[in-house]
C-alpha positions, 0 to 999 in steps of 0.5 A, a space after each residue: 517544474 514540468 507540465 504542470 503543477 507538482 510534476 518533477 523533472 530531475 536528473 535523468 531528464 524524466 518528468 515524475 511525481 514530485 513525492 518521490 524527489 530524486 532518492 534512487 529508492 524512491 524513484 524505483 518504487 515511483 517508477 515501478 510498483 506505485 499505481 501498477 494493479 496488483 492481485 497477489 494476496 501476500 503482497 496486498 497484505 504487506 502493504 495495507 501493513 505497511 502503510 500502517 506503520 507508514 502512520 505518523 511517518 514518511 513512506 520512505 522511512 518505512 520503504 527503506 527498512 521494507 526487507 527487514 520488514 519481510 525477513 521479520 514477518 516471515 515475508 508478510 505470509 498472513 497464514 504465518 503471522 497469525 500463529 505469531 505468538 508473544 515472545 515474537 512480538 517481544 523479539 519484533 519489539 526489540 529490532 532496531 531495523 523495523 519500526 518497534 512500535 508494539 500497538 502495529 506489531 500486534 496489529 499485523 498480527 491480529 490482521 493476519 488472523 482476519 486476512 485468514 478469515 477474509 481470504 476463506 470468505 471471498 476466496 482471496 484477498 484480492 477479491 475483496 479488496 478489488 471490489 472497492 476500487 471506484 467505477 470512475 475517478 476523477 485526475 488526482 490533483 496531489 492533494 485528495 488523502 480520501 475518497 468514498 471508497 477507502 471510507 468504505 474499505 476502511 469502514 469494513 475492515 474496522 467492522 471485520 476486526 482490522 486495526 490501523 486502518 483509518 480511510 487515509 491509509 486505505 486510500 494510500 493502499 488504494 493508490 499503491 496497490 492500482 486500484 486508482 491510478 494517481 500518477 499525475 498527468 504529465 508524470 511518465 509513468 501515467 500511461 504506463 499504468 493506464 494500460 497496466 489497469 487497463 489490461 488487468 482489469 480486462 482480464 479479471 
């Protein structure tokens, strides 16, 4: 352990969140993507799809099949899922490189007809999303799975149609996406996304 609880020092000598182990994978998404503030619309809408099927699984499962997830939901373009007809689904249902779970396959399907009518409605994707992350937060201590926040984004999308949404899974999109920054003090990565929100936050 290293500089407090839950902080990994691994091979390379770099102390990091203890989730991401020493999985090469694992720790390029640690290092790289995970808590960087993120704005681009396709790329929010493949990871609130992906952290539903993460549902009942391990983000790494989910992490190592993303590229086949991509190819087979035409790069996560919301504006083409939702014209995914059934005999897509019965094609997705039967790709052993994705997780063939049909009630998230339809999922992403009718959340990107809702992605659609929310992007019309607020201009993109990113607006509204960005309006639920916290005015303040608190230093994440490895163990919150929810806040009022992500109840509330959770809350909303459920009213707007969305499935496979529940508060635990916002806040993981949350975390993932920048709207908080929830690598650990002591993590190597914390400042860097510290000035990362910091700096987009004051451009927007």
């Amino acid at each position: 352990m290293a500089d407090g609880p839950r902080v990994l020092t691994v091979a390379d000598g770099r102390a990091r969140c203890w989730w991401c182990g020493d999985d090469p994978l694992y720790v390029d998404y640690h290092d790289h993507e995970w808590g960087f503030p993120v704005d681009d619309d396709v790329r929010l809408f493949e990871k609130i799809c992906l952290e539903g099927f993460q549902a009942g699984l391990s983000w790494i499962t989910v992490l190592r099949k993303r590229e086949d997830f991509r190819k087979s939901f035409s790069g996560f373009d919301f504006s083409k899922v939702a014209r995914f007809k059934p005999a897509k689904v019965e094609q997705l249902v039967s790709n052993a490189k994705i997780i063939r779970h049909r009630g998230k396959i339809e999922s992403t399907i009718n959340n990107a007809q809702q992605a659609l009518k929310l992007a019309d409605e607020f201009g993109s994707l990113a607006s509204y999303f960005w309006q639920y992350q916290p005015e303040a937060q608190s230093p994440f201590d490895g163990c919150r799975s929810s806040t009022p926040e992500s109840k509330a984004l959770s809350k909303d999308l459920k009213r707007r149609g969305w499935s496979f949404v529940g508060p635990t899974t916002c806040y993981a999109f949350m975390q993932a996406m920048g709207m908080v920054n929830d690598h650990l003090p002591g993590c190597h990565v914390f400042d860097d996304a510290t000035r990362a929100r910091r700096q987009f936050l004051g451009s927007r």
